[in-house]
N, C-alpha and C positions, 0 to 999 in steps of 0.2 A: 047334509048328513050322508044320503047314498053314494056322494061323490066321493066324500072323505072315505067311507068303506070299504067300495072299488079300489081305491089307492091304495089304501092296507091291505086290501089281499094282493094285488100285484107285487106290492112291496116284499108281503110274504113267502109269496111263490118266488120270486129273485133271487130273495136269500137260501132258499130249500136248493135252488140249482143250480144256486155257486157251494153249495155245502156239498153238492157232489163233484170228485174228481175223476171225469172217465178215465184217467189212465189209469187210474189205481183199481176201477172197477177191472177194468181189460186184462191189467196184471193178473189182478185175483183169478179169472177164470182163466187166463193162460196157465198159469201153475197146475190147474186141475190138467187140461189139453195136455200138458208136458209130461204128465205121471205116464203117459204112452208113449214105449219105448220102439213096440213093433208089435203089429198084429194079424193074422189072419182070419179071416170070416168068408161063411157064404152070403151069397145076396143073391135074393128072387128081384129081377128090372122087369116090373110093367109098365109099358110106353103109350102114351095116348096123346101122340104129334098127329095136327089136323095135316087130313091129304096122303098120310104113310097108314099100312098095313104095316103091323111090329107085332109079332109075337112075341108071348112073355120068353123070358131068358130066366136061365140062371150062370151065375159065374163064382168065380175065387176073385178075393179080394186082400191085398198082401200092403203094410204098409212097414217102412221102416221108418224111422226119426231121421231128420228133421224133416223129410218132402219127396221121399221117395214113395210112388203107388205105382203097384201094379195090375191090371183087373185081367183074367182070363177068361173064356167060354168059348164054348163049342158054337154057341150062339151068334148072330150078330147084336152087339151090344151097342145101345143107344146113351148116351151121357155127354153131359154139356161139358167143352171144352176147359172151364175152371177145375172140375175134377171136385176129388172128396172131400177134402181139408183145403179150400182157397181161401175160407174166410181164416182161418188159424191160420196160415200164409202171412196174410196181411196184417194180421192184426200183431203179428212177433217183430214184422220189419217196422219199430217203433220212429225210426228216423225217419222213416218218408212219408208219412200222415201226421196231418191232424187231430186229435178226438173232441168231441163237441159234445156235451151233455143233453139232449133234448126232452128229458122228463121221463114218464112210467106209462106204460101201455100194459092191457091185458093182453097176451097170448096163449093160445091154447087154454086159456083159465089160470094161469100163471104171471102176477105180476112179474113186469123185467122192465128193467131199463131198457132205453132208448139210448143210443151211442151214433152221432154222425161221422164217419173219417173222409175226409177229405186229403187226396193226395200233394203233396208238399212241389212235384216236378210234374208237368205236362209230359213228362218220358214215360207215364206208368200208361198200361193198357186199363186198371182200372178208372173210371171218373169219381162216384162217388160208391162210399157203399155203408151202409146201415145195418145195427147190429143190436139185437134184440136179447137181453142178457135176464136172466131167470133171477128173481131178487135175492131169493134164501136159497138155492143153490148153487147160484154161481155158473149156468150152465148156457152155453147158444140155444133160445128159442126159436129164432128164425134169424134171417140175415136175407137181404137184398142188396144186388152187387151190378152196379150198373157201370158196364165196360165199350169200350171202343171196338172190339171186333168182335164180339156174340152178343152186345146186347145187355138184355137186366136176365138178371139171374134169382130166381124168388127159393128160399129156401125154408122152411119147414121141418125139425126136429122132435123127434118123441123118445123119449130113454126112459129104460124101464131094467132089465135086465142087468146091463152095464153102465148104469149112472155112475159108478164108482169111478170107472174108468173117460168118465164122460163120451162115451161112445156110445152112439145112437142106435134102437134098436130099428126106426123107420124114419124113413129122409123122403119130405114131399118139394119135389121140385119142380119150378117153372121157369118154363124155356122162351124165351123171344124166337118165333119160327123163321121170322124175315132172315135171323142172323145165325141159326141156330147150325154149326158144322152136320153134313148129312152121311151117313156111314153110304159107302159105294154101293154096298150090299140092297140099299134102299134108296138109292137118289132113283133111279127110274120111275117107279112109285110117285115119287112128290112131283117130281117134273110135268108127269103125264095130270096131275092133276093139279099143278101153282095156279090152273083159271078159275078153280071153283070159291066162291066168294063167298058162301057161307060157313066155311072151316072153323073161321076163327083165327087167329095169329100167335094163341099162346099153348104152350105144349106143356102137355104134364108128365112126372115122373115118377115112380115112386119105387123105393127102394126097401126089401125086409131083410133085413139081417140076420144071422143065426148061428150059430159051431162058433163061436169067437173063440179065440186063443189068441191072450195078451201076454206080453213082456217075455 
């Protein structure tokens, strides 16, 4: 009898997650990403890479459609080499990945799909990357983007302000330090300390957003 039960519910979770289609999840929330034609905002960057002194920054932040970004400041500005919109990047070049359905995870307190992509050509820089989709909004909760030259990339979304726009009002990211590109401005810093071994190896980011001006 327990054995027969087991069955039926594996049987029933099978059929639940061939009843989802990630490409049609991925569309959906692409459409919201696409209502963004061009924007400006400020951003507060506080940097907390083990081994570097970073002071907080502020800069400008300018995007045009389809992958155009530009970030300014006075500052030296710290940010992983994917940039702002890498997962939206990838997830529009529909020919060269994969989507994989992998179930519903909690993030942030927000049921969301689980989505695998897997790249179609060993030519891409990214390897795999995972994308965590908000069920009744339709929005990126987090996304983890593990590439060949910087590394895994851990991201972290919270919209509040601009949900309409799906544009985040703070982005929590983490960096692979082994791999992580070092502003000039600050390689002396980390160099003078790569021996110290209780740093740690992953680097956080976080970004607050504000002034938005869309479309």
């Amino acid at each position: 009898m327990k054995k027969n039960l087991i069955f039926l519910t594996l049987l029933l979770l099978g059929k639940i997650l061939q009843a989802q289609d990630p490409q049609q999840i991925l569309n959906v929330t692409e459409q919201k990403y696409n209502r963004v034609k061009k924007f400006t905002a400020d951003v507060h960057i506080q940097s907390d890479i083990p081994a570097m002194k970073i002071l907080p920054a502020q800069a400008t932040i300018q995007y045009a459609a389809p992958n155009t970004l530009e970030v300014s400041s006075k500052s030296i500005v710290v940010l992983p080499k994917q940039g702002f919109r890498e997962i939206q990047n990838i997830v529009s070049q529909k020919n060269k990945y994969t989507p994989i359905y992998m179930g519903q995870e909690m993030i942030n307190g927000r049921n969301s799909h689980l989505i695998t992509l897997l790249p179609k050509s060993d030519a891409e820089d990214w390897i795999m990357a995972k994308i965590w989709i908000d069920v009744a909004e339709s929005l990126i909760t987090q996304s983890q983007t593990t590439t060949k030259s910087s590394g895994t990339l851990k991201v972290n979304y919270v919209y509040n302000s601009q949900k309409q726009w799906a544009l985040p009002d703070q982005m929590f990211i983490e960096v692979d330090v082994q791999k992580f590109k070092i502003p000039k401005g600050v390689a002396t810093d980390l160099h003078r300390n790569r021996e110290v071994k209780d740093q740690g190896t992953i680097g956080k980011i976080t970004l607050t957003f504000s002034n938005y001006k869309v479309n």
